[in-house]
Every structure is written in C-alpha cells, then in structure tokens.
DSSP file (Angstrom, degrees, kcal/mol; ACC not computed):
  #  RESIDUE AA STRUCTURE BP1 BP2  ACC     N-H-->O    O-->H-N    N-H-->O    O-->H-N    TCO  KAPPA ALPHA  PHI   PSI    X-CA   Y-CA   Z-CA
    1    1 A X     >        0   0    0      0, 0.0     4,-2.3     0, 0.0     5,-0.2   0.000 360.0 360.0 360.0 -37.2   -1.6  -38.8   -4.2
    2    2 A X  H  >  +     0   0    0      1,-0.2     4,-1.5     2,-0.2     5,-0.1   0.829 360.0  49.9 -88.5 -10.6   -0.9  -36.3   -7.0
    3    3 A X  H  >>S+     0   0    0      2,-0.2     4,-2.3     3,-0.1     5,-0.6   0.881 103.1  53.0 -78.3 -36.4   -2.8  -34.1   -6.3
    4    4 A X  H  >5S+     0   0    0      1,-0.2     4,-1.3     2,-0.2    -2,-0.2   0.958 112.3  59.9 -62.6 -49.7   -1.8  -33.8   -2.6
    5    5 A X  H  X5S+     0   0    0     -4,-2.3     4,-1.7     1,-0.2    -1,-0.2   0.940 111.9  36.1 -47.1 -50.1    1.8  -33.4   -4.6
    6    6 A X  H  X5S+     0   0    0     -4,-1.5     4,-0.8     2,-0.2    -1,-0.2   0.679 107.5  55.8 -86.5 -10.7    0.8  -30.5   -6.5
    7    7 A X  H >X5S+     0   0    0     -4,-2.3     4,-1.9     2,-0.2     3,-0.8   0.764 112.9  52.0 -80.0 -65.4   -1.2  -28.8   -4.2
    8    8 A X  H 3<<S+     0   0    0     -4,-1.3    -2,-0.2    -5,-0.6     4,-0.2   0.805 112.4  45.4 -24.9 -57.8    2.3  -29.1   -2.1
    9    9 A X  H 3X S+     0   0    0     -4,-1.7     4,-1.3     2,-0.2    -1,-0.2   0.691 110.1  50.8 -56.7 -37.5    4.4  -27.7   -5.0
   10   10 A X  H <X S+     0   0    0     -3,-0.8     4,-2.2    -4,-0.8     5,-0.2   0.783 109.6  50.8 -68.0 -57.1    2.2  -24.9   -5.8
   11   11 A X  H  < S+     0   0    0     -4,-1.9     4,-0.4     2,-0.2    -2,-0.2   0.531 114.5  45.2 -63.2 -10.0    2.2  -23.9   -2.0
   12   12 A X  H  > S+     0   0    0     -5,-0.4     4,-3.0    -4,-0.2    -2,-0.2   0.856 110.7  54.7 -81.0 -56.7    6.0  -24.0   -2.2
   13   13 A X  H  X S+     0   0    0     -4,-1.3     4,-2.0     2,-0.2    -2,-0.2   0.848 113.7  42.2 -65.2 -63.7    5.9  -22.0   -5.7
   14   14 A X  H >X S+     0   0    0     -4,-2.2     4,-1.7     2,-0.2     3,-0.6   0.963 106.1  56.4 -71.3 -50.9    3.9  -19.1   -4.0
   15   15 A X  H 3> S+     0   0    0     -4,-0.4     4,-1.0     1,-0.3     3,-0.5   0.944 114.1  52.1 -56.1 -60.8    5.9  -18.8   -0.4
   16   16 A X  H 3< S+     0   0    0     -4,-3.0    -1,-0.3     1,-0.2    -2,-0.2   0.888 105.1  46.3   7.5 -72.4    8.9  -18.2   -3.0
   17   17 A X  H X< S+     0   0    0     -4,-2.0     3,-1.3    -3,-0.6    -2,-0.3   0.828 105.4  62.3 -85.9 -18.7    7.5  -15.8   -4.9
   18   18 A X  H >< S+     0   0    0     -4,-1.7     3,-2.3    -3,-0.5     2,-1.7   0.963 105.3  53.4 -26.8 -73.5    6.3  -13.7   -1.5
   19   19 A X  T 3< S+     0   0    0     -4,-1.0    -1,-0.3     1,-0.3    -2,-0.2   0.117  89.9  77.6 -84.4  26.3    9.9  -13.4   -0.7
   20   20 A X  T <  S+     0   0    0     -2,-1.7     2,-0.4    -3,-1.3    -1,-0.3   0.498  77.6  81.6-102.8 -15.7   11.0  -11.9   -4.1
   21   21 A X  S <  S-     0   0    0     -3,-2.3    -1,-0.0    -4,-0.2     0, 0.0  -0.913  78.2-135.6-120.5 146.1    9.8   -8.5   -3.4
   22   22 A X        -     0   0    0     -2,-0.4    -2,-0.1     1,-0.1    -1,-0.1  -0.005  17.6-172.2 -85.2 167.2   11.9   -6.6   -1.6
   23   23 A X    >   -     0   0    0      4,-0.0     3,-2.2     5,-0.0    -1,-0.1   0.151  42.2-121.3-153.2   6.7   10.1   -4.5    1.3
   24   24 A X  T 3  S-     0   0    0      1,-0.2     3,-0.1     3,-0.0    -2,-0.1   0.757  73.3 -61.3  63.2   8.3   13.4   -2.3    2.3
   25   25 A X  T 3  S+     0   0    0      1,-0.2     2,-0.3     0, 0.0    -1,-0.2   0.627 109.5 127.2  75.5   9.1   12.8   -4.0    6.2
   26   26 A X    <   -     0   0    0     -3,-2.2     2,-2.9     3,-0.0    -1,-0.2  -0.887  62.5-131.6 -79.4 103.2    9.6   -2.4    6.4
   27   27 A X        -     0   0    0     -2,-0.3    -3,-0.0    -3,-0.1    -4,-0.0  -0.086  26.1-107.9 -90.0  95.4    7.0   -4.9    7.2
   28   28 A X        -     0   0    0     -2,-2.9     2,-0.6     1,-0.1    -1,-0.1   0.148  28.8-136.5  -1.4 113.6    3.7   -4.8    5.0
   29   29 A X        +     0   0    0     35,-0.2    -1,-0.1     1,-0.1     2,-0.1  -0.832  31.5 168.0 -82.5 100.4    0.9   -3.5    6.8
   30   30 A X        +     0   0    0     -2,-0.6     2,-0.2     4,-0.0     3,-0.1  -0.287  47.4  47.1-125.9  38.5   -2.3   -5.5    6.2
   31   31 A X  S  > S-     0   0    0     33,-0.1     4,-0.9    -2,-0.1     3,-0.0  -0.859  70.2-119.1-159.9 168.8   -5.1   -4.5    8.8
   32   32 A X  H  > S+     0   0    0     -2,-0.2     4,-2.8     2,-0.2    19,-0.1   0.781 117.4  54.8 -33.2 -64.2   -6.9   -1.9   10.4
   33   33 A X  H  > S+     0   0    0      1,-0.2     4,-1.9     2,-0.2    -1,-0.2   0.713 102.0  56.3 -60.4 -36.9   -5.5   -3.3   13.7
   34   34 A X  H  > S+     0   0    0      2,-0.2     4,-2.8     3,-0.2    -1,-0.2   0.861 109.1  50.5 -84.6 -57.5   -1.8   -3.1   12.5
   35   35 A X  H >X S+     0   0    0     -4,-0.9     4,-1.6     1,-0.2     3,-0.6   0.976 107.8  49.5 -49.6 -81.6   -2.4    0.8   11.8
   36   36 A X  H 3X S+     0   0    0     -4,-2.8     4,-2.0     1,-0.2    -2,-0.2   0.804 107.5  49.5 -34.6 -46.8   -3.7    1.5   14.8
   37   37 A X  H >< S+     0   0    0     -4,-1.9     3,-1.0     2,-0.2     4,-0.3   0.978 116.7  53.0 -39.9 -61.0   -0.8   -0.2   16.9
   38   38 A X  H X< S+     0   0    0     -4,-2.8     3,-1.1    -3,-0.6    -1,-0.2   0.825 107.3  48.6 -30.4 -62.1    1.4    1.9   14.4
   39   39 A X  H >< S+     0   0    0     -4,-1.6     3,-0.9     1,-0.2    -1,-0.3   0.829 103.6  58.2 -45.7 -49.8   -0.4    5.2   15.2
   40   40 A X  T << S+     0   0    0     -4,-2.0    -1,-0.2    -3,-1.0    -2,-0.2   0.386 101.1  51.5-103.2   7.6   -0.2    5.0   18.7
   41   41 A X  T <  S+     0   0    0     -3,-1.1     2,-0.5    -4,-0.3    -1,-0.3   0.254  92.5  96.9-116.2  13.6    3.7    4.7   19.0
   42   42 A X    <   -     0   0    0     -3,-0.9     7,-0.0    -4,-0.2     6,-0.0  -0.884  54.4-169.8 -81.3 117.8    3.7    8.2   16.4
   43   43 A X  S    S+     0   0    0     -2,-0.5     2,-0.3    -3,-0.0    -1,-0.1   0.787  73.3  74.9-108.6 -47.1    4.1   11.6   18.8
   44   44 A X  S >  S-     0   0    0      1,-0.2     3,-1.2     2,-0.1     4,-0.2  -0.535  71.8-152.1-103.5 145.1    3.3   13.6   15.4
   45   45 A X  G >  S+     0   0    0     -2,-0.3     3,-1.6     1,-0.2    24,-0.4   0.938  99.3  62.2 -62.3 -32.4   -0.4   13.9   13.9
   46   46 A X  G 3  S+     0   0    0      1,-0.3    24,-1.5    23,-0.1    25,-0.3   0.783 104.5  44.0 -74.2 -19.0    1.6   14.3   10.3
   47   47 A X  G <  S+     0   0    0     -3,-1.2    -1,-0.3    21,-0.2    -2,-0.1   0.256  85.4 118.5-107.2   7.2    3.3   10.7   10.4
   48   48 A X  S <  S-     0   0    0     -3,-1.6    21,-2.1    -4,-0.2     2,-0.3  -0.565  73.6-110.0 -77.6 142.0    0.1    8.8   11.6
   49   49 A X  E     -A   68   0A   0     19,-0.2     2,-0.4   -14,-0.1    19,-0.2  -0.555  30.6-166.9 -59.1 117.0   -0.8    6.4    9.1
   50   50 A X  E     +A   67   0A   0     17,-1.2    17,-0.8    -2,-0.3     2,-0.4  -0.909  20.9 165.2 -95.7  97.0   -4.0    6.6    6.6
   51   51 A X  E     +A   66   0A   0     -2,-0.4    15,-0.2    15,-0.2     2,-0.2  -0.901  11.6 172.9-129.3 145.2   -4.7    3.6    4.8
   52   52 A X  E     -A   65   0A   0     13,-0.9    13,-1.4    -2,-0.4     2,-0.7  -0.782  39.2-100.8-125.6-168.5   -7.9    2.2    2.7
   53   53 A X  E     +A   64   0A   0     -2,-0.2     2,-0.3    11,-0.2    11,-0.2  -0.954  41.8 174.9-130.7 118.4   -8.6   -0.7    0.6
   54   54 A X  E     -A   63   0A   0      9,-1.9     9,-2.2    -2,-0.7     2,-0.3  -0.869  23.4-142.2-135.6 133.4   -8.4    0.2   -2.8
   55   55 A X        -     0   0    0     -2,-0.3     2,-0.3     7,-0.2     7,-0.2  -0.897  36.2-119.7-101.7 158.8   -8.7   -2.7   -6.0
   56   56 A X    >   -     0   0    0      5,-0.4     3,-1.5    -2,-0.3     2,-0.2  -0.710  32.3 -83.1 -93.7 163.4   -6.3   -1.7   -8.6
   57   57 A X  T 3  S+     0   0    0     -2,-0.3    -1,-0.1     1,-0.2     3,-0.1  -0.095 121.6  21.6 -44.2 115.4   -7.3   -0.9  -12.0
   58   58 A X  T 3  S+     0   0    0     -2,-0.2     2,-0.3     1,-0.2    -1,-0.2   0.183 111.4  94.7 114.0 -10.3   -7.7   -4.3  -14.0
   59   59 A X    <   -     0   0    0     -3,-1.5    -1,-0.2     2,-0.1     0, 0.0  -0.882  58.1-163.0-104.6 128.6   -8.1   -6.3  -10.7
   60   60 A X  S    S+     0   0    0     -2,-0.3     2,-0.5    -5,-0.1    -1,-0.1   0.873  70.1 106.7 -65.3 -23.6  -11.2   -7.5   -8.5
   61   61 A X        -     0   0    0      1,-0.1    -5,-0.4    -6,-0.1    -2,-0.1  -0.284  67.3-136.3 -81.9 120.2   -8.3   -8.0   -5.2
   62   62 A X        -     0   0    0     -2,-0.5     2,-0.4    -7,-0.2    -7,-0.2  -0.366  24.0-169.5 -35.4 113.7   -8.5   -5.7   -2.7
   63   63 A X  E     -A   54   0A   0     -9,-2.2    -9,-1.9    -2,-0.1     2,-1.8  -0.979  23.2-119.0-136.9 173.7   -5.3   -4.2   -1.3
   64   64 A X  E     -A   53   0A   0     -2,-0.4     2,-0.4   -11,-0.2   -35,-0.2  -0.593  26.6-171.3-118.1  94.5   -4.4   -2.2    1.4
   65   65 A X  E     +A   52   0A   0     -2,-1.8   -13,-0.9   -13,-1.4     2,-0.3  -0.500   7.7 178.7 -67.4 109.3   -2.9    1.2    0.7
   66   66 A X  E     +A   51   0A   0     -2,-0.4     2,-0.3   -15,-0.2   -15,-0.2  -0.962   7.3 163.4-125.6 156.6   -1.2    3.8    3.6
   67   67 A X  E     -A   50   0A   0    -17,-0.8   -17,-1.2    -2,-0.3   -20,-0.0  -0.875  38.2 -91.8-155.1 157.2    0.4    6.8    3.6
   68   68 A X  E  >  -A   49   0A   0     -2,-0.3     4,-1.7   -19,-0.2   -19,-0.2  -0.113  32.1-113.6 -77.5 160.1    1.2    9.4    6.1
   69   69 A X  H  > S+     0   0    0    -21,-2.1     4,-2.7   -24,-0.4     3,-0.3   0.876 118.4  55.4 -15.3 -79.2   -0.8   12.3    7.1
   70   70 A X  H  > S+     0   0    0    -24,-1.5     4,-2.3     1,-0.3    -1,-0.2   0.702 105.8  45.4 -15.7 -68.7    1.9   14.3    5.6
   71   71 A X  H  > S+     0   0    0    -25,-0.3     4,-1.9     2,-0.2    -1,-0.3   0.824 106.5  60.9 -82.9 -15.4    2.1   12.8    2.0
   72   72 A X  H  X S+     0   0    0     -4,-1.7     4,-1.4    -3,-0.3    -2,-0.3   0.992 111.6  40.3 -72.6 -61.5   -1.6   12.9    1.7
   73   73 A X  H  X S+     0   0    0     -4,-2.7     4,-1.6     1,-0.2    -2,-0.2   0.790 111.7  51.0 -55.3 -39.4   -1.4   16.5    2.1
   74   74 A X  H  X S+     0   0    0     -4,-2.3     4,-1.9     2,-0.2     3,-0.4   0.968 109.4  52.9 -67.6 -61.4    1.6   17.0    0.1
   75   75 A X  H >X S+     0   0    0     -4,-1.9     4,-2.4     2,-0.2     3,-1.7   0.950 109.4  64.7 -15.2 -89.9   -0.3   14.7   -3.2
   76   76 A X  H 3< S+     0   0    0     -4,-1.4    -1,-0.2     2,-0.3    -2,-0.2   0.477 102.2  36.0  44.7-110.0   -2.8   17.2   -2.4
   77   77 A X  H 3X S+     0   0    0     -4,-1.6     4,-1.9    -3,-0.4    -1,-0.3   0.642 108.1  60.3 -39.0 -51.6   -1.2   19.9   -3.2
   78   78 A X  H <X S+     0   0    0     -4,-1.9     4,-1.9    -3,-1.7    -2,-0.3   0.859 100.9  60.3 -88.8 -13.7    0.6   19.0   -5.9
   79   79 A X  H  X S+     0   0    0     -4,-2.4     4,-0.7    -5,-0.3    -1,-0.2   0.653  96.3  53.9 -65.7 -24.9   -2.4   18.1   -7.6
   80   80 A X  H  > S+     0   0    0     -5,-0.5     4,-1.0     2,-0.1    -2,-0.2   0.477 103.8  60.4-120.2   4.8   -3.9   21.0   -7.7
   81   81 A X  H  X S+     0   0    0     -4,-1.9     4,-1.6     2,-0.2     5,-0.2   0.918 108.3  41.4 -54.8 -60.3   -0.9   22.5   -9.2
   82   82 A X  H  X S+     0   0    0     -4,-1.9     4,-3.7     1,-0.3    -2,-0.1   0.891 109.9  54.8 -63.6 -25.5   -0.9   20.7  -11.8
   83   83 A X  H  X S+     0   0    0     -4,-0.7     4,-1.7     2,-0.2    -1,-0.3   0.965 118.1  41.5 -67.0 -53.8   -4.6   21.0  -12.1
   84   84 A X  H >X S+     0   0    0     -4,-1.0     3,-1.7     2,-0.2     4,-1.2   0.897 110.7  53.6 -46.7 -65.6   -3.6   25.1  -12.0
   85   85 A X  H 3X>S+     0   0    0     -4,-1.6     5,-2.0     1,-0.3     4,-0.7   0.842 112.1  50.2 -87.4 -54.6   -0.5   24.7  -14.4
   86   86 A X  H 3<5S+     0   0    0     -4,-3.7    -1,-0.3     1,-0.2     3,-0.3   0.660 111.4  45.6 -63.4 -27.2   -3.3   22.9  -16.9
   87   87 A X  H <<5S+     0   0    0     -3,-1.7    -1,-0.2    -4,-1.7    -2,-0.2   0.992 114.1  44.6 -75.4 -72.7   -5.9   25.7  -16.6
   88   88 A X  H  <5S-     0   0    0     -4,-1.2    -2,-0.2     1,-0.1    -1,-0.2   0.448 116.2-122.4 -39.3 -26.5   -3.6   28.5  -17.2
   89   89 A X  T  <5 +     0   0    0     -4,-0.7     2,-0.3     1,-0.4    -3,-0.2   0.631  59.1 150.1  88.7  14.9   -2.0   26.2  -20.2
   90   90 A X      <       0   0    0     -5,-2.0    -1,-0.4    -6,-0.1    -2,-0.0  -0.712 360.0 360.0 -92.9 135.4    1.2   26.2  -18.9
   91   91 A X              0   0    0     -2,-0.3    -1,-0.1    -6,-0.0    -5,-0.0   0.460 360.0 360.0 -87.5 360.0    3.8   23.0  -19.4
C-alpha cells in the first residue's frame, strides 16, 4: 500500500513540474509526425520546420530540437562570421 502511495505522489510531483515551464502558447513538438503536419500548413520553404534528436551535453536523454529553415541559415552565417572575425583577429 505504500508503495502504490508513492508511486501516486511521485506521478503527481512530476505532472506539476511539466506545467512549470512556460511554452509562450506554443505547443512542444515531440515527433517526426508532428513536424510534418506542421510543414504542410507552411506556404514558405524558409518557415518549414527542421528538427533532429540531439542528447545534451552531460545527458544520455534524447531531445527533440527544431528550427526553421530560415534560422538554420541565418546560425549559419553567423558562424562563419565569427569564425572570419577570429581568423582576421578581430574582437
């Protein structure tokens, strides 16, 4: 019986802490399947969704990163500025 109690409390404890981070009214996207659906109401190639499944540094769990067309390209970019700025010795 206490155990059934704490496994209960513990499932309580977590469904909590899920609702603690804020998501702006965007709803977490957490498949494949979920992109596509996404994609296919998007008119412009630059806002379709790119996502992989990336662990983060210090963690074995898997999570599932997107960003648009748009910001990948823009990252990009600015990455091989800085990569430029660093060569050249510039701050």
């Amino acid at each position: 019986m206490k155990n059934i109690l704490a496994v209960l409390i513990l499932a309580a404890t977590l469904v909590g802490c899920e609702s603690m981070y804020e998501d702006g009214g965007i709803p977490r996207i957490r498949s494949q399947k979920q992109v596509d659906a996404y994609n296919a109401t998007v008119s412009s190639e630059g806002e379709k969704l790119v996502c992989t499944k990336e662990r983060p540094l210090g963690s074995n769990i898997s999570q599932f990163y997107c960003m648009t067309l748009n910001q990948r390209d823009r990252i990009a970019m600015q990455s091989q500025q800085v990569i430029l700025d660093v060569g050249r010795g510039a701050n």
